[in-house]
TORKOL-4160 file (C-alpha; in steps of 0.2 Angstrom, whole numbers, padded with zeros to 4 digits, m for minus):
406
<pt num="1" X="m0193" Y="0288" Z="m0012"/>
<pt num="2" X="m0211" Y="0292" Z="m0013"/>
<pt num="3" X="m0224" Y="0286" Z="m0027"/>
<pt num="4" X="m0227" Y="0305" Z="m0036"/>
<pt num="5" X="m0205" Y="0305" Z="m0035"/>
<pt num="6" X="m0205" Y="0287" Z="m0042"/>
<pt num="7" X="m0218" Y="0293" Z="m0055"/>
<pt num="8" X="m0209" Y="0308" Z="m0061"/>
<pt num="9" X="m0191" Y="0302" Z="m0062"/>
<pt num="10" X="m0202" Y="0287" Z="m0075"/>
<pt num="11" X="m0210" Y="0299" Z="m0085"/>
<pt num="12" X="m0193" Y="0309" Z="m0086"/>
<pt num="13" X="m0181" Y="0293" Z="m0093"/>
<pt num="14" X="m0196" Y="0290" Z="m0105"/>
<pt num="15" X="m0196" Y="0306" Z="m0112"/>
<pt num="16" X="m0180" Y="0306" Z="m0115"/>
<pt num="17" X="m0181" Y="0289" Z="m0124"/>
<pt num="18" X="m0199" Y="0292" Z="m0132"/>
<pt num="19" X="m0196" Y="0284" Z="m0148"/>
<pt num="20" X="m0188" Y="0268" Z="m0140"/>
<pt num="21" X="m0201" Y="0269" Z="m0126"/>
<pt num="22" X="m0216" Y="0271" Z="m0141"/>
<pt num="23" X="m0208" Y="0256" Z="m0152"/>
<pt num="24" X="m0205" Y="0244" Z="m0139"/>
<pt num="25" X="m0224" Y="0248" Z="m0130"/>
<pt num="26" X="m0229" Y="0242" Z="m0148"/>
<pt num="27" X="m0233" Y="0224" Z="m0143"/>
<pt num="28" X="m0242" Y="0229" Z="m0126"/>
<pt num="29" X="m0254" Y="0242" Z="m0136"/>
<pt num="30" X="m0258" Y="0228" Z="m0150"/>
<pt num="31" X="m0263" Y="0216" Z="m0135"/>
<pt num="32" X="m0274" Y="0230" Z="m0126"/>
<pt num="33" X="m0283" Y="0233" Z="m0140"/>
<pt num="34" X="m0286" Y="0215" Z="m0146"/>
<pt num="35" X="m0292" Y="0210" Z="m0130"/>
<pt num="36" X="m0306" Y="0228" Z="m0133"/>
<pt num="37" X="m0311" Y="0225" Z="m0148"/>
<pt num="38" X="m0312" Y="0206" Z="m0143"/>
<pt num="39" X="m0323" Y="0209" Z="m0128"/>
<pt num="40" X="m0334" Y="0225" Z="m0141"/>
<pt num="41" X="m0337" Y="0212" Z="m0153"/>
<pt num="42" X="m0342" Y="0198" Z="m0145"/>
<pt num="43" X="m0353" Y="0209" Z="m0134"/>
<pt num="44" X="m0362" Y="0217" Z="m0149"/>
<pt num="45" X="m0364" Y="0203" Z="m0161"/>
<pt num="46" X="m0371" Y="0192" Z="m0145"/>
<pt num="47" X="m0383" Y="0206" Z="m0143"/>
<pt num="48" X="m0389" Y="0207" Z="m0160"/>
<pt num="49" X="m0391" Y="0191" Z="m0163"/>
<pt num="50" X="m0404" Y="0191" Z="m0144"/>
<pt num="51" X="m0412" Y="0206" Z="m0151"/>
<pt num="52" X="m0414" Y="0197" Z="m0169"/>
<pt num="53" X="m0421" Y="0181" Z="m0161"/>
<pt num="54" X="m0434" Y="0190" Z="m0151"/>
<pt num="55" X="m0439" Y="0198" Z="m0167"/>
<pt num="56" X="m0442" Y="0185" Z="m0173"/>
<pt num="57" X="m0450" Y="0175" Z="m0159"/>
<pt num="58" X="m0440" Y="0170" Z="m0144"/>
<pt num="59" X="m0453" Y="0159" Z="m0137"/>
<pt num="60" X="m0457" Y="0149" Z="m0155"/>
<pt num="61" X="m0456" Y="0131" Z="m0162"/>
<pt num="62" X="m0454" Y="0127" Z="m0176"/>
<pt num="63" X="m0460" Y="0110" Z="m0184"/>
<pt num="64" X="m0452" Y="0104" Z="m0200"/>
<pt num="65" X="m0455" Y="0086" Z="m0213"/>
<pt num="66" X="m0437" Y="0077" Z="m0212"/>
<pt num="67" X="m0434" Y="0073" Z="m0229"/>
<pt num="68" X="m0427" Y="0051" Z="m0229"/>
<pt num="69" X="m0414" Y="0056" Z="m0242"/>
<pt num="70" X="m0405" Y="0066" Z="m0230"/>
<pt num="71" X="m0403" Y="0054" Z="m0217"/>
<pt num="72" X="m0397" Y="0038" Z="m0226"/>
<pt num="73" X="m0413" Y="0031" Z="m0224"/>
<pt num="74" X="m0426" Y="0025" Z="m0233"/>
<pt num="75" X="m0444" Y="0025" Z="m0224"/>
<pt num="76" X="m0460" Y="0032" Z="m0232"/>
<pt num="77" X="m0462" Y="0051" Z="m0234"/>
<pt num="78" X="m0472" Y="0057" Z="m0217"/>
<pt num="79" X="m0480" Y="0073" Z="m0221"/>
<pt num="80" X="m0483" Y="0089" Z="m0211"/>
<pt num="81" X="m0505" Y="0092" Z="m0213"/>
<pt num="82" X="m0518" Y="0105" Z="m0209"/>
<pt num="83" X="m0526" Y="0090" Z="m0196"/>
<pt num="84" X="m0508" Y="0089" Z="m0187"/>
<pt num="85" X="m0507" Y="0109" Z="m0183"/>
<pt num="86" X="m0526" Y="0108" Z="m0176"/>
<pt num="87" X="m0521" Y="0092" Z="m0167"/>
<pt num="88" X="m0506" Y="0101" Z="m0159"/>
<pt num="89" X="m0516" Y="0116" Z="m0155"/>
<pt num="90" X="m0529" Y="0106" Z="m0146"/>
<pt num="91" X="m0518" Y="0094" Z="m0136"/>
<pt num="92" X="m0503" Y="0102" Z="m0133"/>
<pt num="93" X="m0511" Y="0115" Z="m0121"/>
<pt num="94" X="m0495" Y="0126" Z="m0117"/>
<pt num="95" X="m0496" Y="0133" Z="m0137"/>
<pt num="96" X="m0504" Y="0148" Z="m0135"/>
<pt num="97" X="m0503" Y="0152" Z="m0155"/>
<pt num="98" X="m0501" Y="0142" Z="m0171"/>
<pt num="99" X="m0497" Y="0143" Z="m0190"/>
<pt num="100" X="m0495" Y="0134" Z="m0204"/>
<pt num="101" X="m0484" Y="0139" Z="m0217"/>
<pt num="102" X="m0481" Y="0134" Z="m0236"/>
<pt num="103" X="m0468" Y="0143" Z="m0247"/>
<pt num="104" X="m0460" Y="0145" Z="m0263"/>
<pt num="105" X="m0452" Y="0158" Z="m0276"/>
<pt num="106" X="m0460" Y="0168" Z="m0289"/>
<pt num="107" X="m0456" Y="0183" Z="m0300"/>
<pt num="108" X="m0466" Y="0198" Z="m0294"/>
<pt num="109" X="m0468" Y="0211" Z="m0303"/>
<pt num="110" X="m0471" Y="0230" Z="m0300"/>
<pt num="111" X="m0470" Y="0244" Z="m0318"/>
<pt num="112" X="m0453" Y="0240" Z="m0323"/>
<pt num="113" X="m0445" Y="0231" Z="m0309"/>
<pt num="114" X="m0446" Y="0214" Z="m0304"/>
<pt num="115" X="m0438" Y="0203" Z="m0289"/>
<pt num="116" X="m0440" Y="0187" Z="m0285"/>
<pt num="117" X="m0439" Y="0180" Z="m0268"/>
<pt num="118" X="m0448" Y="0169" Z="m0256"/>
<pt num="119" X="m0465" Y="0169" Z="m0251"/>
<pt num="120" X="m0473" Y="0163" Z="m0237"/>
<pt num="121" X="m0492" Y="0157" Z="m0236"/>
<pt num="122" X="m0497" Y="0159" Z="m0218"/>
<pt num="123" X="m0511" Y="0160" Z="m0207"/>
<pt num="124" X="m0515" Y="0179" Z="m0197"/>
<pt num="125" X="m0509" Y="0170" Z="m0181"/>
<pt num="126" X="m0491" Y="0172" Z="m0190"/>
<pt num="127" X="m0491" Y="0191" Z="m0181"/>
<pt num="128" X="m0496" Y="0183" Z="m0166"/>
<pt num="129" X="m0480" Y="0170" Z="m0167"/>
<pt num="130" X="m0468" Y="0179" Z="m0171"/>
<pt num="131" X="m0472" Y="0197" Z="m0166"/>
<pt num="132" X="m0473" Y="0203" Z="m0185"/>
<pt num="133" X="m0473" Y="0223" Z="m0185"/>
<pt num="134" X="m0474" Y="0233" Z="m0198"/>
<pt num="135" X="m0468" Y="0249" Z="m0204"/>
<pt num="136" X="m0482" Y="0254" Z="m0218"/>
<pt num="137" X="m0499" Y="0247" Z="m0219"/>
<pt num="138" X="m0504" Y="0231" Z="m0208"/>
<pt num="139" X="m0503" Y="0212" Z="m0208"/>
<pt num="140" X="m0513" Y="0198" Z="m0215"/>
<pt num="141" X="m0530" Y="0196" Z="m0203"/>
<pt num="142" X="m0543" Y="0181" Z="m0202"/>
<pt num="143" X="m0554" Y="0188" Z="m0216"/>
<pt num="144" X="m0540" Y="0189" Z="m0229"/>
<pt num="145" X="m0537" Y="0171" Z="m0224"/>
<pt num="146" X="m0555" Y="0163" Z="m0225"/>
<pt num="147" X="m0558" Y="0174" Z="m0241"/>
<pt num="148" X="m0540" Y="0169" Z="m0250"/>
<pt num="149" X="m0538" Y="0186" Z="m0254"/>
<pt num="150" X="m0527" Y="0193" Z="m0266"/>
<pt num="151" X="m0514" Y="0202" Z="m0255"/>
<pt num="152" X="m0499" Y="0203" Z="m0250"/>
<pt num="153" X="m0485" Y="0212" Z="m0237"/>
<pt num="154" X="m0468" Y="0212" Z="m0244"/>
<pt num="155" X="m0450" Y="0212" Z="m0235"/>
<pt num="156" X="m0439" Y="0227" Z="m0232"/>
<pt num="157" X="m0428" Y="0222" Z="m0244"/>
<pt num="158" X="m0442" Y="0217" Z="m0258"/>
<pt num="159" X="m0453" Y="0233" Z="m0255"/>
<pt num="160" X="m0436" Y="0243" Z="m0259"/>
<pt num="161" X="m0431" Y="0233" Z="m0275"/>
<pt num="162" X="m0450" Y="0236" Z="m0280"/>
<pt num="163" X="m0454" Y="0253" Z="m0277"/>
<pt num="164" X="m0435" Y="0263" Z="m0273"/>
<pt num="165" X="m0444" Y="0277" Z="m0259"/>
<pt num="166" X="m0460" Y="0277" Z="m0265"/>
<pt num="167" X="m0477" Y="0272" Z="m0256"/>
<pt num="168" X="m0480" Y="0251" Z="m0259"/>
<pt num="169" X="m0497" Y="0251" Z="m0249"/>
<pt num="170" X="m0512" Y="0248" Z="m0262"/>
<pt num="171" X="m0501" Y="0246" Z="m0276"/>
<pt num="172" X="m0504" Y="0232" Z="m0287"/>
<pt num="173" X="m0491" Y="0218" Z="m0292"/>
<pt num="174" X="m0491" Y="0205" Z="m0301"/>
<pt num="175" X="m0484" Y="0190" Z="m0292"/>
<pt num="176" X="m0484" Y="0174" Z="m0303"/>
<pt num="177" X="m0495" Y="0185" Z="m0316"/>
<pt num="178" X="m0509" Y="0185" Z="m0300"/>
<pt num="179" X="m0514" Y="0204" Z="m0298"/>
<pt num="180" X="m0509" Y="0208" Z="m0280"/>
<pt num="181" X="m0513" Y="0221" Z="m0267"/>
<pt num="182" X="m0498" Y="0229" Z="m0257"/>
<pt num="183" X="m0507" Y="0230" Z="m0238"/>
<pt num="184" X="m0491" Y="0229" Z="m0230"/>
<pt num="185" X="m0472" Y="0229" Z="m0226"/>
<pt num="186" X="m0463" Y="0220" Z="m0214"/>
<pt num="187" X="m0450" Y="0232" Z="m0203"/>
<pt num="188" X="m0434" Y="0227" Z="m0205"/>
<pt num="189" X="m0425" Y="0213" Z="m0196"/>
<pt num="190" X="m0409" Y="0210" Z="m0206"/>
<pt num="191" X="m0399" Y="0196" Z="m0208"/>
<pt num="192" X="m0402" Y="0179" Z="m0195"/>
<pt num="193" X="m0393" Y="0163" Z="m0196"/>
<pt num="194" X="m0387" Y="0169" Z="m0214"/>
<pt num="195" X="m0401" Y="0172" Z="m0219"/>
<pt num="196" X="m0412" Y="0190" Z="m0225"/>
<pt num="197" X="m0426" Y="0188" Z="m0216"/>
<pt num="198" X="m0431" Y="0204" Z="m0226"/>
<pt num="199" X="m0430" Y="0196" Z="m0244"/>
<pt num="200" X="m0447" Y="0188" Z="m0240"/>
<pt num="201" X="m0466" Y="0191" Z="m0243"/>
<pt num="202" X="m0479" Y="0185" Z="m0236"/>
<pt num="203" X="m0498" Y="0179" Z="m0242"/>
<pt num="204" X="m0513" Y="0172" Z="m0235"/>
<pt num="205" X="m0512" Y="0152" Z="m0236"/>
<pt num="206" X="m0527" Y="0150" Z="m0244"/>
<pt num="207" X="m0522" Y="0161" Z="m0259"/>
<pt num="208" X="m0503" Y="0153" Z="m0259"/>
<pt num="209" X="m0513" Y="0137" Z="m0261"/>
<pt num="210" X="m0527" Y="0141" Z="m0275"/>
<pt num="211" X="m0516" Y="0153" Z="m0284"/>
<pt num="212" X="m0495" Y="0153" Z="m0282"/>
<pt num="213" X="m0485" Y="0137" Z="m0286"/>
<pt num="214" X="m0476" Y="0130" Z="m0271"/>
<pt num="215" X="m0458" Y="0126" Z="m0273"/>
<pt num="216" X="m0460" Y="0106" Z="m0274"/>
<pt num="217" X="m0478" Y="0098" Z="m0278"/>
<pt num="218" X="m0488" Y="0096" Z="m0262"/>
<pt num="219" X="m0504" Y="0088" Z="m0257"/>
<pt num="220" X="m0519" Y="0100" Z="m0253"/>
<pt num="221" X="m0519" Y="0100" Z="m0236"/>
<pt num="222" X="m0500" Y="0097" Z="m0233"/>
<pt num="223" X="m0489" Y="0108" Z="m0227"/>
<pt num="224" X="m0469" Y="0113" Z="m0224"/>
<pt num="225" X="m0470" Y="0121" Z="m0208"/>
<pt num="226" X="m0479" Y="0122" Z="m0192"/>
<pt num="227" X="m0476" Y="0136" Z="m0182"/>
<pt num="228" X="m0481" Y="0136" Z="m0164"/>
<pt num="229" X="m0477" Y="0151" Z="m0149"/>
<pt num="230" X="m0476" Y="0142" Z="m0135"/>
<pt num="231" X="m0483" Y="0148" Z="m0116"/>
<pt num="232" X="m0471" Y="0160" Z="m0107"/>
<pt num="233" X="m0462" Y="0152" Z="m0093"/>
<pt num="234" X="m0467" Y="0134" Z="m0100"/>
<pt num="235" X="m0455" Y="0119" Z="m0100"/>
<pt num="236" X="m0449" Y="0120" Z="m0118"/>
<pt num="237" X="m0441" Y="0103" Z="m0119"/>
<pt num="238" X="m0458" Y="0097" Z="m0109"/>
<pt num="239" X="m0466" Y="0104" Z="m0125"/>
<pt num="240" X="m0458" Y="0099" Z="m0140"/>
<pt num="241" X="m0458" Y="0079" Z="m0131"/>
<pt num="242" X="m0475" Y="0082" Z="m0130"/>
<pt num="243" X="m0478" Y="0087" Z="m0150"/>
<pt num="244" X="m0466" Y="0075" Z="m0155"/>
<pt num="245" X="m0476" Y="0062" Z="m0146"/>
<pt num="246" X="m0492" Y="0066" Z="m0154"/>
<pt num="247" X="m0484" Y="0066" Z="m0170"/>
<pt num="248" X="m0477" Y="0049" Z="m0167"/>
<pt num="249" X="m0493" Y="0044" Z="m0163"/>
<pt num="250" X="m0502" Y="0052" Z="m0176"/>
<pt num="251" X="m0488" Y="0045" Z="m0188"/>
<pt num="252" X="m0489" Y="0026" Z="m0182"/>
<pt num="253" X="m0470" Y="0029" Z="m0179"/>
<pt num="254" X="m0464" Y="0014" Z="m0167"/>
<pt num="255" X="m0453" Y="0016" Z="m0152"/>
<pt num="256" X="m0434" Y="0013" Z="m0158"/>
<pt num="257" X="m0439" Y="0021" Z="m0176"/>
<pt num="258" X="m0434" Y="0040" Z="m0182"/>
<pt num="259" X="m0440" Y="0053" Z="m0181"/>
<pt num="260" X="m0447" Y="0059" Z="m0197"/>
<pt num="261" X="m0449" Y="0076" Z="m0193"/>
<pt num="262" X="m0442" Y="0089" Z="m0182"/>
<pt num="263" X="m0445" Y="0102" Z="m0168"/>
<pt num="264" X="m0434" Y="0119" Z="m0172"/>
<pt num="265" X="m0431" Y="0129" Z="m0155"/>
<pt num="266" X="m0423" Y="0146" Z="m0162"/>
<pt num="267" X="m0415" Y="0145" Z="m0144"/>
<pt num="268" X="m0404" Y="0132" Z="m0151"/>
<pt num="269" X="m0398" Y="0144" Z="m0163"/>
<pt num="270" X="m0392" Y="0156" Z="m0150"/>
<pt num="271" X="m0384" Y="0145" Z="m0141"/>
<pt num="272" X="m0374" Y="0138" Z="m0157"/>
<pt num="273" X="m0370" Y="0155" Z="m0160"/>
<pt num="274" X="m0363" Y="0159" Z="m0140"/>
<pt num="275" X="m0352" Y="0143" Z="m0140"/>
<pt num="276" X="m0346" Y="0148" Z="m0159"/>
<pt num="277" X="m0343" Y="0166" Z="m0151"/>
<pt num="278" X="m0335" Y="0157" Z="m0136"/>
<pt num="279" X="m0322" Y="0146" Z="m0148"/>
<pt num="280" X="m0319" Y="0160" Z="m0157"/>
<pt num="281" X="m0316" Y="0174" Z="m0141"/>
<pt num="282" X="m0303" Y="0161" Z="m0135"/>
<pt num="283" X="m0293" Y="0161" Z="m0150"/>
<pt num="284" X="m0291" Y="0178" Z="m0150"/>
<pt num="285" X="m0289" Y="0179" Z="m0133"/>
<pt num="286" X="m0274" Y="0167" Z="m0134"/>
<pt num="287" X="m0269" Y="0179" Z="m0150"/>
<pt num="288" X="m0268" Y="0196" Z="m0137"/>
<pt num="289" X="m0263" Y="0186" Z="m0124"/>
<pt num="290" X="m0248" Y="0180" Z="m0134"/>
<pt num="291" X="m0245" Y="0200" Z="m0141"/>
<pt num="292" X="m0244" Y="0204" Z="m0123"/>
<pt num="293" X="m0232" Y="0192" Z="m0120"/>
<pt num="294" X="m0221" Y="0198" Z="m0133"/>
<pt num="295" X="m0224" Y="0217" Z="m0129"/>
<pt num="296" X="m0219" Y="0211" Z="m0109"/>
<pt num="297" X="m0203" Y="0202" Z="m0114"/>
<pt num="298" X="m0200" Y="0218" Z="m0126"/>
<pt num="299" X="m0202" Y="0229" Z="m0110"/>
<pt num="300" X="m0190" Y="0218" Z="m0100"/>
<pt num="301" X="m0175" Y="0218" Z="m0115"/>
<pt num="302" X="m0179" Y="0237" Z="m0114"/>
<pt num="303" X="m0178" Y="0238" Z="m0096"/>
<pt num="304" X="m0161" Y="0229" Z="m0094"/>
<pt num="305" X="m0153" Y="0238" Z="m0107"/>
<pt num="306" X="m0160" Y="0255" Z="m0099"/>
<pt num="307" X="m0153" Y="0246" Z="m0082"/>
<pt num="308" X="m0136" Y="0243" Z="m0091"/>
<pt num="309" X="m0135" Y="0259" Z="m0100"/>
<pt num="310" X="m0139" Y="0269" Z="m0080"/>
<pt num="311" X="m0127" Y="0261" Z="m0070"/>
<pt num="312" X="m0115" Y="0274" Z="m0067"/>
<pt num="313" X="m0131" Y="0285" Z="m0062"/>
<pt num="314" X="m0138" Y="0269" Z="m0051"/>
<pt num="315" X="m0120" Y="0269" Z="m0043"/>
<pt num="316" X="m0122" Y="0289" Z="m0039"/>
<pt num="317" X="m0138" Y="0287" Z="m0031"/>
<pt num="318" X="m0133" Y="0273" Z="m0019"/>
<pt num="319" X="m0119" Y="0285" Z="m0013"/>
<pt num="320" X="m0128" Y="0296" Z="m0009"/>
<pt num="321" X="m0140" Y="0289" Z="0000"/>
<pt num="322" X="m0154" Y="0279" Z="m0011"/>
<pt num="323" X="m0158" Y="0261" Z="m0003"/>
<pt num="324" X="m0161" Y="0246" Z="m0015"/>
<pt num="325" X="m0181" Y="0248" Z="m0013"/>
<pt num="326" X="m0178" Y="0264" Z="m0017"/>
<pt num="327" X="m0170" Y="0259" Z="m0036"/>
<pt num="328" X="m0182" Y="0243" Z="m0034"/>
<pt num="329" X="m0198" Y="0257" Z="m0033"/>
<pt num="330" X="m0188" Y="0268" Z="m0046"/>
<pt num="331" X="m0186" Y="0256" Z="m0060"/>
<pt num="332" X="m0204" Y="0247" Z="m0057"/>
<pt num="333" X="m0211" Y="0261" Z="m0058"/>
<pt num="334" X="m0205" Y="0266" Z="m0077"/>
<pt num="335" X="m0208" Y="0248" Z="m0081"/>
<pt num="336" X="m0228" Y="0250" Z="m0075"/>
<pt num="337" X="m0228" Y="0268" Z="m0081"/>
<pt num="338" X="m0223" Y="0261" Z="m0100"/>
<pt num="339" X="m0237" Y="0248" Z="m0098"/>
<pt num="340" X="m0250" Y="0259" Z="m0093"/>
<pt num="341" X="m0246" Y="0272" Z="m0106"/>
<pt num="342" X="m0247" Y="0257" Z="m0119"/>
<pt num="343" X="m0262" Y="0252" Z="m0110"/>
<pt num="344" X="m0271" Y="0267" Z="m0114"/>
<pt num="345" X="m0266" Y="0268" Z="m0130"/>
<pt num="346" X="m0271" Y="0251" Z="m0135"/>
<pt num="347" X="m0287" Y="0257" Z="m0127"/>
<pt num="348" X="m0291" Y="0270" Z="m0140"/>
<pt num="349" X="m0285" Y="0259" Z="m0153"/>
<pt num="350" X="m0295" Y="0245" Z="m0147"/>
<pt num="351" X="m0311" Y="0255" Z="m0145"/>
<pt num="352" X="m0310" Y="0263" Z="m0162"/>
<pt num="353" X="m0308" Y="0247" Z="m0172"/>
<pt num="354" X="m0321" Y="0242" Z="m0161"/>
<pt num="355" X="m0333" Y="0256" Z="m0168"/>
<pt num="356" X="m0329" Y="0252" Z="m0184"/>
<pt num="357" X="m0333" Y="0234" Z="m0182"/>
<pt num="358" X="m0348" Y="0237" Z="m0174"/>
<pt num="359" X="m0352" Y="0251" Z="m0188"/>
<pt num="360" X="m0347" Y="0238" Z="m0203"/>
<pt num="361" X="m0356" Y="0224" Z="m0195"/>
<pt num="362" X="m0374" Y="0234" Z="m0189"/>
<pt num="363" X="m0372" Y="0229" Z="m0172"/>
<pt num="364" X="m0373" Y="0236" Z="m0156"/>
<pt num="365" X="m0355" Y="0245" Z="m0150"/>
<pt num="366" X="m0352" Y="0240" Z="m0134"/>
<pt num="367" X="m0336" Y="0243" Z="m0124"/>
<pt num="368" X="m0340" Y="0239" Z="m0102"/>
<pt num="369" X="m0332" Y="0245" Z="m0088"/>
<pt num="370" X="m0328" Y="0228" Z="m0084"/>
<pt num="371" X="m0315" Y="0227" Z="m0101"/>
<pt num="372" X="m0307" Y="0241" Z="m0100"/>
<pt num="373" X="m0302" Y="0236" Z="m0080"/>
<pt num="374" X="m0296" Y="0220" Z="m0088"/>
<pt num="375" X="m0288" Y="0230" Z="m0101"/>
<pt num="376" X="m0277" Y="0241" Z="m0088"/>
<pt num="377" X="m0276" Y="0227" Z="m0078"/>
<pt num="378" X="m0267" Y="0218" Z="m0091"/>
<pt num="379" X="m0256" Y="0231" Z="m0096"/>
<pt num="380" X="m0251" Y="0237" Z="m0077"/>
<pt num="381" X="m0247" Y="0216" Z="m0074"/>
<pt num="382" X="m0237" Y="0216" Z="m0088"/>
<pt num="383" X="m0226" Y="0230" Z="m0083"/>
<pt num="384" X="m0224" Y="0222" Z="m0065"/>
<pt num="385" X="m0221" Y="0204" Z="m0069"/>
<pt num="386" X="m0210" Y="0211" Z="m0084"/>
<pt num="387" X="m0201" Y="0226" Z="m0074"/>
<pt num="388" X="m0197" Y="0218" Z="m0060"/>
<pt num="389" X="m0181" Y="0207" Z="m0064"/>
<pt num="390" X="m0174" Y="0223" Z="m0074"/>
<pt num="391" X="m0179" Y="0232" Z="m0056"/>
<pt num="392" X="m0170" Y="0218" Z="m0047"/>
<pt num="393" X="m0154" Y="0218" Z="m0055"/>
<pt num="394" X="m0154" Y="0238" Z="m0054"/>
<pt num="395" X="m0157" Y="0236" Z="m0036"/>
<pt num="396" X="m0141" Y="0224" Z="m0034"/>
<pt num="397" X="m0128" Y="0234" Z="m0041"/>
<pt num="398" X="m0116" Y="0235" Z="m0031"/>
<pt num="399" X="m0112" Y="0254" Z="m0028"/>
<pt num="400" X="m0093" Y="0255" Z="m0031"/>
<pt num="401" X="m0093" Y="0244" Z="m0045"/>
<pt num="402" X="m0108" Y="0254" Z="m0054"/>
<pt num="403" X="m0098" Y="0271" Z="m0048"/>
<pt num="404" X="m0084" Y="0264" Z="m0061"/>
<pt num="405" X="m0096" Y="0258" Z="m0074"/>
<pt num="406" X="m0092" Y="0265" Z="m0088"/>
């Protein structure tokens, strides 16, 4: 018996059992579709999360005080300066850009609406570090920062609490009841690490410090942060052992001693965010792995009793001439035929709730040849590693005894 007879003798029995066949392919199609929107999701949310991080910076590091409360240990304070970001910057030669950073929360006010998020004192070299765009206006530059000028370029998300749809550059706020000049907003990077990186605003540090209270009470030249971008195709662990070892030094930190500070590499966070990804893709793989095993043991009990339910017609085809490969090929075939239908229709199920997913979530839908050959691939194995003891058994019948099956 030929494949194309084999193949229309399947799609007949199935037809004429579409309701069974549809129920029973149940398990199959959930199981083809977790194992798409499985592959979408993971795809998409590891590529919005690349594109966030270079966004933001993917070659930065990020320098940060260790409070001694936090780490059961008592020690005293070691603080973050303006003297320690020039001596990186001059001794650390693969930073190619550096910032310093202070922050804090206050009310800013525009007409009738006010919002209150973060602000950020920084240095014009911010842009430079983390690749700052904007969609309106323009960033902080050296001469807002020598002159502490009154100005300020909001977040997305503030400049539409602010102002709705209308035009924030050269408007006046008042931020902390400081008169303020819009120059600027951020375009919009979204959420990273759980965090709006669009509820922000940013000020030159010279103002933060003359004019804006800081969210804990600092000395004059300290600082929260130091943010560094680092030399393309430099050693990154080479560099933050080199800035941690001037800090030591610079500390009087001894050998044995910890740390008191810490070196952020935003890299760190994509790979927390693959493995977490990784865990999770193997727990729902195990999930359509184990729907696909119910769908195959549903094809099987299916199978059999279609074998049981055909035995006076296996009987009739032996006797007149059908060989056992030829019921063998027959019976397969249904079986793989079943599979792949369930197959393609957990496909269209997977990559819909795949789109939705991707829609709901803001990131990147993403479906690749290579998932939906695993997906087909699945669901045809399914069928033959499932079909094939039903086929066997239909293939030993033994011709006079199926003749008299009744």
């Amino acid at each position: 018996m030929t494949l194309g007879a084999c193949l229309r003798e399947a799609i007949t029995a199935l037809r004429l059992n579409a309701l069974r066949s549809g129920l029973t392919a149940i398990g199959v199609i959930i199981g083809v579709a977790g194992i798409i929107v499985l592959s979408a999701a993971g795809g998409g949310a590891n590529r919005k999360i690349e594109q966030q991080i270079n966004a933001l910076g993917s070659d930065t590091l990020i320098i940060a005080p260790v409070k001694m409360e936090n780490t059961g240990q008592r020690g005293p304070v070691v603080l973050l300066t303006d003297d320690d970001a020039k001596a990186i910057a001059e001794r650390v030669p693969e930073i190619v850009h550096i910032t310093r950073e202070v922050d804090g929360n206050v009310t800013i006010v525009a007409g009738n609406a006010s919002w209150t998020p973060e602000y950020w004192g920084v240095d014009a070299s911010y842009a430079d570090v983390f690749n700052v765009k904007t969609s309106e206006g323009r960033f902080l530059d050296e001469r807002d920062v020598r002159s502490a000028a009154k100005v300020i370029v909001l977040g997305a998300t503030v400049a539409e609490k602010l102002f709705g749809g209308a035009q924030p550059v050269d408007q006046i706020v008042r931020m902390g009841g400081v008169p303020m000049r819009v120059i600027g907003v951020r375009s919009t990077l979204g959420f990273v690490g759980g965090q709006n990186q669009d509820n922000h605003v940013f000020v030159p540090i010279t103002t933060a410090r003359s004019r804006l209270p800081q969210k804990e009470k600092i000395a004059p030249r300290q600082l929260n942060l130091i943010d560094m971008k680092v030399l393309a195709g430099a050693d990154r662990a080479a560099v933050k052992e080199a800035i941690l070892a001037l800090l030591r030094e610079r500390k009087h930190i001894r050998d044995g001693e910890q740390d008191r500070f810490d070196v952020f590499d935003p890299t760190q966070f994509v790979e927390l965010m693959n493995a977490t990804h990784g865990t999770l893709s193997l727990l729902l793989g195990a999930t359509a792995a184990i729907s696909l095993l119910v769908g195959g043991v549903g094809i099987m009990n299916i199978m059999l009793v279609s074998v049981t339910e055909r035995t006076s017609e296996i009987g009739l085809r032996m006797a007149v001439g059908a060989r056992k490969r030829d019921i063998l090929a027959q019976f397969l075939t249904e079986a793989v035929a079943l599979c792949l239908a369930a197959g393609i229709a957990g496909l269209a199920l997977g990559a819909a709730g795949a789109y939705a997913t991707a829609a709901a979530a803001g990131w990147p839908f993403i479906v690749g040849p290579q998932s939906v050959a695993l997906a087909l691939a699945a669901s045809v194995g399914v069928g033959v590693a499932f079909g094939y003891v039903p086929a066997r058994r239909a293939a030993s019948l033994n011709p006079i005894d199926a003749l008299r099956h009744e």
